[in-house]
N, C-alpha and C positions, 0 to 999 in steps of 0.2 A: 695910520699905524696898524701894523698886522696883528692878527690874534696871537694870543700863546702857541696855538699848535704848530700855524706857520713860521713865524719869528723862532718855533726850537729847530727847525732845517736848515742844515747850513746852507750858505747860499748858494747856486748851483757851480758847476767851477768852470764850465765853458763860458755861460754870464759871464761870471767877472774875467776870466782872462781874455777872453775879447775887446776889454773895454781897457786894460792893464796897459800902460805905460810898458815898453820895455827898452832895456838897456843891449841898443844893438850896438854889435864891434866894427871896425873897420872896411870889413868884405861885405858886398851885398846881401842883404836877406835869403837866406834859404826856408820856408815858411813851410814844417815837414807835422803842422801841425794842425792839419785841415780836415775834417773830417767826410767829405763827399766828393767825389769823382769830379776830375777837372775837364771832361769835356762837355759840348755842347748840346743842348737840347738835341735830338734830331730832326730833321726837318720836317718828315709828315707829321711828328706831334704836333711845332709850331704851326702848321698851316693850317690844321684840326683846329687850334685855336681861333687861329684867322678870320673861319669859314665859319665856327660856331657860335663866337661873341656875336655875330649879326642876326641870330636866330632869335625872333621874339621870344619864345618858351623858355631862353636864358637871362633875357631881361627882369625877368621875375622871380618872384620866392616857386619854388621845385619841392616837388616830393619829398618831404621830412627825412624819409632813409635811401633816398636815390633813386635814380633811373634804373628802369626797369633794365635798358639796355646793356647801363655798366654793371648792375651782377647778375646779367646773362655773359658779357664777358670775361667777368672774374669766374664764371663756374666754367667757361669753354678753355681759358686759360690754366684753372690746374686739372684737366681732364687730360686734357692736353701735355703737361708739362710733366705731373706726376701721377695721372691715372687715379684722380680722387675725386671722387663721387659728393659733389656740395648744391644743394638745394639752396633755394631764399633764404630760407630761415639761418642758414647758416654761416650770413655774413653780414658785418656791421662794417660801413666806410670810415671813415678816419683819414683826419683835418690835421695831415703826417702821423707818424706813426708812434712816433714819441708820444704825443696826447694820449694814444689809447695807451700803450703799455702804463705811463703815471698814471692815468685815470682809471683802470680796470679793475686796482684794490679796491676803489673808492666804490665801486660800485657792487663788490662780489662778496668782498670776508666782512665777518664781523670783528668789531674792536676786540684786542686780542689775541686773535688769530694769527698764526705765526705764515710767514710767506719764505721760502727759501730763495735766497740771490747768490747768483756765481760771483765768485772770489778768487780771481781778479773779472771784474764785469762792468757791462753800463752803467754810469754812476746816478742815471735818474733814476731807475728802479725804484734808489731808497726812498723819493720823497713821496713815490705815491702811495708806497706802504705804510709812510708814520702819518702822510695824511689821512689815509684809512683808519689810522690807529691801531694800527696791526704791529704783532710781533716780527722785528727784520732777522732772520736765521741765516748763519751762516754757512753756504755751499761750498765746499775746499775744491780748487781745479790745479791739480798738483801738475807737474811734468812726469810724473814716473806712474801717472795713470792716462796720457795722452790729453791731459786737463778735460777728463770724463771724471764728473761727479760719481763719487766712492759712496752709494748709499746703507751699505751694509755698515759704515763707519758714524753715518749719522747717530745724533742722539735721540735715542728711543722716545724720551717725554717728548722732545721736540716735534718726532716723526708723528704722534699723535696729535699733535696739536695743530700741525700744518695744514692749512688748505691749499696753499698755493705753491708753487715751484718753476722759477724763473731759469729760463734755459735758453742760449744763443749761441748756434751755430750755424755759418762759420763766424766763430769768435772776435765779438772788438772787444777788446784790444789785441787778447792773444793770438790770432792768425791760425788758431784751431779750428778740426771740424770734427764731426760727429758722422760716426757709420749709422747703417739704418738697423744692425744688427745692435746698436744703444739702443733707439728708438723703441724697436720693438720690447727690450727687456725694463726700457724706462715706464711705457705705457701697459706692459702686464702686471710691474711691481705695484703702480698705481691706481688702477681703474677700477677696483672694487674695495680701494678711501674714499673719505673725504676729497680727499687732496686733488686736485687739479691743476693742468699741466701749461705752462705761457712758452711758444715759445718762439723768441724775434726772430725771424727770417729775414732782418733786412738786406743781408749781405747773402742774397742766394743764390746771384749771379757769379758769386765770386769764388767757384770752389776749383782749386787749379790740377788736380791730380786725377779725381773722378768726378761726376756731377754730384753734388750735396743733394739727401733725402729730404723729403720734406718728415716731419711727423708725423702729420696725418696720413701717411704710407701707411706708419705702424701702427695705426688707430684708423681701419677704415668707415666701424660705426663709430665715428666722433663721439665713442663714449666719453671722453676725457683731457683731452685737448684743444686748445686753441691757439693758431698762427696768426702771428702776427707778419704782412709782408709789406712791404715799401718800395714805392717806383721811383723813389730819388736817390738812389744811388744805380741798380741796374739801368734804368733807363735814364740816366741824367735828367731828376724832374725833381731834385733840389727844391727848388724855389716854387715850387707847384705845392707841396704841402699836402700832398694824397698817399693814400696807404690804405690796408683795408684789413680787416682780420676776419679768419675763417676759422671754422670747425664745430666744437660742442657748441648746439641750442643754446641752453641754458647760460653759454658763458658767454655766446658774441649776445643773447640779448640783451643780458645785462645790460653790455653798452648800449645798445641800442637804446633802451629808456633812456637811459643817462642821457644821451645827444639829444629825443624826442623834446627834453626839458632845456638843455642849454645852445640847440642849436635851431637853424633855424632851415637847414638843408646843403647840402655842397652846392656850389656854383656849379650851373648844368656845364658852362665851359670846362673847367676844370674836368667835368667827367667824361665829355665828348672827347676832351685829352688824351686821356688814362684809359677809353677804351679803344682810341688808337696805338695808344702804346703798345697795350695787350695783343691786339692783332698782329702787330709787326713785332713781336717778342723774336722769333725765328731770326730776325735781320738782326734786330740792336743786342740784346745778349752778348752771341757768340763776340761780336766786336768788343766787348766790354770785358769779356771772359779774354780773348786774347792779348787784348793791353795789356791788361794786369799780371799774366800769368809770364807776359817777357818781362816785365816790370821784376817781380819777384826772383826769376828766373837770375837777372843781372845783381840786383843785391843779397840775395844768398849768396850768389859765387863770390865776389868781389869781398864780403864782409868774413866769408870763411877764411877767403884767400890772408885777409889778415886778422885773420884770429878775432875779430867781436863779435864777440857773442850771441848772437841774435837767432830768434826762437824760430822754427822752422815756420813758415807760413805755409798755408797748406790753404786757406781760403781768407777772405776778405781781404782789405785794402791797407793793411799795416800791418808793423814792425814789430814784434817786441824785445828788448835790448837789454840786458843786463847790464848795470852799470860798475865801473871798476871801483876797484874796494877804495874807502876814503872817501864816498859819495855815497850819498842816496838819490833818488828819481829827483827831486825839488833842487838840491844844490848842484847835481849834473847838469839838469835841465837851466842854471841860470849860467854854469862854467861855459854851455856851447852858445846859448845867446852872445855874452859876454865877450866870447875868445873866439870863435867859429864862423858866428851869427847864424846860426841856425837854431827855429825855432822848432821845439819838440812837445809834448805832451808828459808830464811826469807822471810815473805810474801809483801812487798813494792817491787819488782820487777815483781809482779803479776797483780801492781795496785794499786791505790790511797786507796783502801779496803781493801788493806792487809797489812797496815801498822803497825797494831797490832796482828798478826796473824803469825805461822810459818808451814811449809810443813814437814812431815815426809812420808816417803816411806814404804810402804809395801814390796818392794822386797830384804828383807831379811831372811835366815832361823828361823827355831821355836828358836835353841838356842839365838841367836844374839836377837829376838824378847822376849824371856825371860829374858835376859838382860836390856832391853829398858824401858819396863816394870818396873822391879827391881830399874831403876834408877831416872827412873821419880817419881815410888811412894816415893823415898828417899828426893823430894823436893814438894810434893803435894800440904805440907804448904802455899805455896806460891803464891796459888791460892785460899786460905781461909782468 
């Protein structure tokens, strides 16, 4: 039986709906509720693997915080990518990236302390915050601010109480991104608080109009930030479970204790992986940037063409959909299983903001997406 603090979180909601019975209709399954990129490892990753599992120094327990190798390639990689200057100390690996973002309250604020989450946003966020026993604040991502947090509108007790401030672009769910010209006025508003800055890069490959900034652009003494980024979606490494966070000392070491106490080191394979990844970022990106941005490119057009609603994507790998009146995210999302068979994401697990609103994924092929298409426009009406 869980203790009180865990047992008061709700249960996580991709958990349970993975495991949910669902009531599919007639038409085959369209499954637009996937969260990670549908193609292939690449093949010099897998061979990296191949070549590495044989190497005695991986048949054993590894260096508590990694090879020296993989963050010499995580510092050659954002030198490289966006001209950021990161030392050793400046970086903690991470067993996916998810672990680190829930596990970083636990290890940073004290009980009380309030953390700021985007609203509409990742919905693990909340639990590492109330396992911290931190105060959850609420961050507004409206449309008529390009769903850039309004922090002249925050509340002042709040804003002093804060230490943390939870920030992801480009956007899951909302399909937003963030200029570097936020960046820079997020990290001058903040760097002489308290308050320190999180923020998920995992979708950094994915920004279709210009390249996405990282934030440590606009913090280039890591006074104040830390990125969090992930090689399973840009480089289809999913099921590898690697990710690593970079920037402020003080905030990747954190983790780093944390992991010195509950882990026991990454699997040298896994990093021999992830530093071939990194070397081939030049080949696999651009292919992953171009998928997606024809992807996008064909359901904007198609969904304008008849009228639904759907929020501009401008980066990452989904949808966001307003749903027609007479519906919220939950009872649309069981109308299109039910009538459609297409399964969606409702957007009230995103946030008090997305309670009219549903998620569709772009990591589907073109056929399955001409499906989608075909289906939607079969009920358009419904938004007229």
């Amino acid at each position: 039986m869980a203790n009180k603090l865990l047992s008061s979180i709700p249960p996580s909601y991709f958990g349970s709906a993975m495991s949910k019975k669902l009531d599919i209709g007639k038409l085959p399954l369209l499954n637009l509720a996937v969260g990670i990129p549908d193609g292939e490892t690449p093949d010099s990753i897998k061979e990296a693997v191949t070549e590495s599992v044989y190497l005695p120094e991986n048949q054993k327990y590894g260096v508590f915080r990694g090879k020296q190798s993989f963050k010499d390639a995580i510092i050659r990689f954002y030198k490289n990518r966006y001209d950021v200057e990161l030392g050793e100390e400046n970086i903690a690996l991470l067993y996916g990236t998810k672990n680190g973002l829930v596990q970083f309250p636990m290890t940073f604020i004290e009980p009380g302390e309030g953390v700021y989450l985007p609203n509409p946003g990742y919905p693990d966020y909340y639990a590492g915050v109330r396992l911290a026993r931190g105060e959850v604040y609420d961050l507004p991502l409206l449309a008529e601010n390009d769903f850039l947090p309004d922090y002249d509108s925050l509340d002042e007790e709040e804003v002093s109480n804060a230490r943390l401030i939870y920030l992801n672009y480009p956007s899951n769910p909302l399909g937003a991104v963030a200029t570097k010209e936020f960046f820079d006025a997020t990290v001058e508003r903040f760097k002489e608080t308290k308050t320190r800055i999180v923020h998920d890069f995992a979708y950094a490959a994915f920004s279709f109009d210009e390249k996405h900034p990282s934030i440590l652009e606009s913090d280039p003494s890591l006074e104040c930030s830390m990125e969090i980024y992930s090689l399973s979606k840009g480089f289809n490494m999913s099921g590898f479970r690697v990710g690593f966070a970079v920037g402020n000392r003080e905030m990747v070491e954190s983790l780093n204790i944390y992991q010195d106490h509950t882990q026991a080191g990454m699997w040298g394979v896994l990093q021999d992986a992830s530093i071939t990844a990194l070397q081939h970022e030049e080949e696999i990106l651009p292919v992953q940037h171009v998928k997606f941005q024809k992807r996008r490119n064909i359901i904007e057009k198609a969904f304008a063409q008849s009228g639904i609603p759907l929020n501009p994507v401008k980066g990452g790998i989904f949808g966001w959909i307003r749903v027609p009146e007479g519906h919220d995210g939950e009872s649309f999302t069981d109308f299109l299983i039910r009538e459609k068979s297409i399964l969606v994401t409702p957007g009230i697990p995103f946030g008090t903001r997305g309670r009219n609103y549903i998620r569709i994924s772009l990591a589907v092929d073109d056929e399955t997406l001409k499906s989608v298409i075909e289906r939607f426009n079969s009920i358009k009406g419904m938004w007229q």
